[in-house]
C-alpha positions in Angstrom: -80.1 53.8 47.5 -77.3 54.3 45.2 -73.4 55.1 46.8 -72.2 57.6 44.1 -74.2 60.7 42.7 -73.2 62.8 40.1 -73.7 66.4 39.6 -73.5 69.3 37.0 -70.6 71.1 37.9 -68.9 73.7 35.8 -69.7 71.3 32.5 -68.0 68.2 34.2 -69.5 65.7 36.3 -68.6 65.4 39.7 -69.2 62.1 41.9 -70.6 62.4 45.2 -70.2 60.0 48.2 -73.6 59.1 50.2 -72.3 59.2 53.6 -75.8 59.0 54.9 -79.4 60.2 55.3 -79.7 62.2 52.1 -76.2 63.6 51.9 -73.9 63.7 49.1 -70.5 64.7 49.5 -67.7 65.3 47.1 -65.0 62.9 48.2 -62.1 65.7 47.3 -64.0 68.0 50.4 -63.9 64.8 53.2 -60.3 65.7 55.1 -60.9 62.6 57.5 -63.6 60.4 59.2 -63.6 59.8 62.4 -65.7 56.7 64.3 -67.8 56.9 67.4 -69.5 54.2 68.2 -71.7 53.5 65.1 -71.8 57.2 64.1 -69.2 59.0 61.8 -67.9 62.1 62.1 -67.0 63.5 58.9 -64.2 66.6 58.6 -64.4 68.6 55.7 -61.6 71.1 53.5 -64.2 74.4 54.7 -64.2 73.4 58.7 -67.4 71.5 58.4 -68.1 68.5 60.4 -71.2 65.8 59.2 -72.1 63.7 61.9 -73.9 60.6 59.7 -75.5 57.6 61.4 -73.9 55.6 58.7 -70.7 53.4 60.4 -67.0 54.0 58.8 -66.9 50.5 57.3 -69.5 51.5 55.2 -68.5 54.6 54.0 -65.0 53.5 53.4 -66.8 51.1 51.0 -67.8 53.6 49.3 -64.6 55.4 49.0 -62.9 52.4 47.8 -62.6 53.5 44.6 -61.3 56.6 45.4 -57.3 56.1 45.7 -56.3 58.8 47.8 -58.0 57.5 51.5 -56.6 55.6 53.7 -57.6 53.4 56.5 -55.2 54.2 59.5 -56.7 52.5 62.0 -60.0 50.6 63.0 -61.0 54.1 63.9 -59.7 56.9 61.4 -59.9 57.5 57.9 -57.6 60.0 56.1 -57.3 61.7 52.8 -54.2 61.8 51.7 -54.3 65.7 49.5 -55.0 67.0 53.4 -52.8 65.7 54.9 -49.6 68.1 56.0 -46.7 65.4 56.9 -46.0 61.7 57.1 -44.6 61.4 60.8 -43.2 57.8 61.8 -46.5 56.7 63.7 -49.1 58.7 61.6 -50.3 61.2 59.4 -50.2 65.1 60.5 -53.5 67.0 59.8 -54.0 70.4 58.9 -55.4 71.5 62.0 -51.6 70.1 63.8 -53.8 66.7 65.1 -51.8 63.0 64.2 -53.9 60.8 63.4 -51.8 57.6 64.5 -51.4 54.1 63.0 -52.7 50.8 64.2 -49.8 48.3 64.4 -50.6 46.7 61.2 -51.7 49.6 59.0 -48.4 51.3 60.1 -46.5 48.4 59.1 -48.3 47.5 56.2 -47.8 51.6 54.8 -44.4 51.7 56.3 -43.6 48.4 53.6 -45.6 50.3 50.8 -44.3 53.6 50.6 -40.3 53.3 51.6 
């Protein structure tokens, strides 16, 4: 099954992720992914959440080429257009929740980006 889908939209083409099943998703509408066990629960810009049966590892695969996510930690995903503030141990969502660092991915983004 291919990873990336494009569509007609307003005479451009618009890539959409597979994040599982038969969904497509635009990747500029995925806010963050969540884990849970091997399930991923997917946040959307409109409130929407996508449970998919597809593990995070995979679908970050397919957001590799997208520049703007960003593993946090072995269980969080973040886009970074949604996100409200860069607090010390994590990124501040719209809806007030941190999504916290890992040791390393803190590190790693505090080296990066300062």
């Amino acid at each position: 099954m291919k990873t990336l889908k494009y569509t007609e939209t307003e005479a451009k083409n618009r890539p959409h992720v597979h994040v599982g099943s038969r969904r497509y998703v635009p990747p500029e509408e995925i806010q963050h992914l969540e884990s849970d066990l091997n399930y991923t629960l997917i946040s959307l810009a409109n409130g929407q959440k996508i449970l998919s049966s597809t593990n995070l590892k995979k679908i970050e695969s397919r957001l590799v080429m997208f520049k703007n996510f960003v593993r946090v930690n072995k269980s969080a995903i973040v886009n970074l257009n949604f996100v409200e503030n860069h607090e010390n141990i994590g990124f501040l969502l719209p809806d007030k929740r941190i999504l916290a660092f890992s040791r390393r991915k803190g590190k790693a983004w505090k080296e990066r980006n300062l």
